[in-house]
KOLMARSE-941660 format. One line per field, with one value per residue (C-alpha): x, y, z; residue number from 1. Coordinates in steps of 0.02 Angstrom, whole numbers. Each point is the difference from the previous one (the first is absolute). Layout:
! residues N
X [X|...]
Y [Y|...]
Z [Z|...]
pos [NUM|...]
END
This chain:
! residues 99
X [0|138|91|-158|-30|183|-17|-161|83|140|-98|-122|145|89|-154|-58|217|-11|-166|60|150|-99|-142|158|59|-152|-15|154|-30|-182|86|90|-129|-128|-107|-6|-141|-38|-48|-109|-95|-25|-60|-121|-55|-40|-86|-100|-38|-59|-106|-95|-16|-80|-139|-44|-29|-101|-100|-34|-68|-105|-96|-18|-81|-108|-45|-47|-107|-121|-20|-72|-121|70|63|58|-114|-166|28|23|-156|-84|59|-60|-178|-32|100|84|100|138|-29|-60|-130|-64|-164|-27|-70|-169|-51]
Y [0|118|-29|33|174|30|-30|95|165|-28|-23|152|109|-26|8|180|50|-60|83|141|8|-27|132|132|-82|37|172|43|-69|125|139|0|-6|73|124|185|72|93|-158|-67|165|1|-189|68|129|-118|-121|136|51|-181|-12|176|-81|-165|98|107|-159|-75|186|-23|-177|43|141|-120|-140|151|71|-190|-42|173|-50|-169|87|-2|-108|-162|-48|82|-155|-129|57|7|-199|-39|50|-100|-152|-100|75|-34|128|-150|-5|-165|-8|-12|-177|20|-126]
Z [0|35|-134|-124|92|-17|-199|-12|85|-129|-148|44|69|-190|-93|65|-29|-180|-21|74|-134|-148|43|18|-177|-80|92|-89|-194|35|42|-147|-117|89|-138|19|101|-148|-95|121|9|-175|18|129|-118|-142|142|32|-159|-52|176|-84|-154|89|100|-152|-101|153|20|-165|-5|151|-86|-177|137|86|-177|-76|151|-9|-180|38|115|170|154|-31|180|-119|-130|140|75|-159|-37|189|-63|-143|42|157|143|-81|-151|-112|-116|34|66|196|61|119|136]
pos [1|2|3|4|5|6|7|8|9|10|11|12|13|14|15|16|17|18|19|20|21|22|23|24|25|26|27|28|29|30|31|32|33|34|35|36|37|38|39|40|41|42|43|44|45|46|47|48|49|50|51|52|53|54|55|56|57|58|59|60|61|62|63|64|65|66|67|68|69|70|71|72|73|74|75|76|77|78|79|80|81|82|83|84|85|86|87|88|89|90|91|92|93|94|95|96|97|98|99]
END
């Protein structure tokens, strides 16, 4: 038993140093070719620009929907009802059983 706790503290005492080493490593090779801040504000820009872009298209689409359902005479819920009164619950035409 001692001598797999002895092992263990080994193993986990060189496995945080090595990790240690290679984060600095890789710290290093980033800082090196880290971009510009300019570039990433001009990436933000162009984000932002295509995010605009996005919610005009989707403002757009919304008032086509809105447009396309006053044509067709109203509320979706007015048809439904209108279904429910001629046919089943369920908006079906088929006949309703008695008895």
């Amino acid at each position: 038993m001692t001598h797999r706790l002895f092992w263990l503290t080994v193993g986990a005492g060189l496995g945080i140093s090595g990790y240690r080493r290679a984060n600095r490593l890789v710290r290093g090779f980033t800082r090196q070719v880290a971009p510009r801040p300019r570039l990433q504000i001009t990436g933000l820009a162009e984000f932002a620009r295509d995010v605009r872009d996005g919610m005009d298209l989707y403002q757009e689409q919304q008032r086509l929907n809105i447009e396309r359902r006053r044509a067709c005479g109203g509320h979706t819920l007015d048809v439904h009802r209108g279904s429910d009164a001629e046919g089943g619950r369920d908006g079906s035409r088929a006949p309703r059983a008695h008895g």
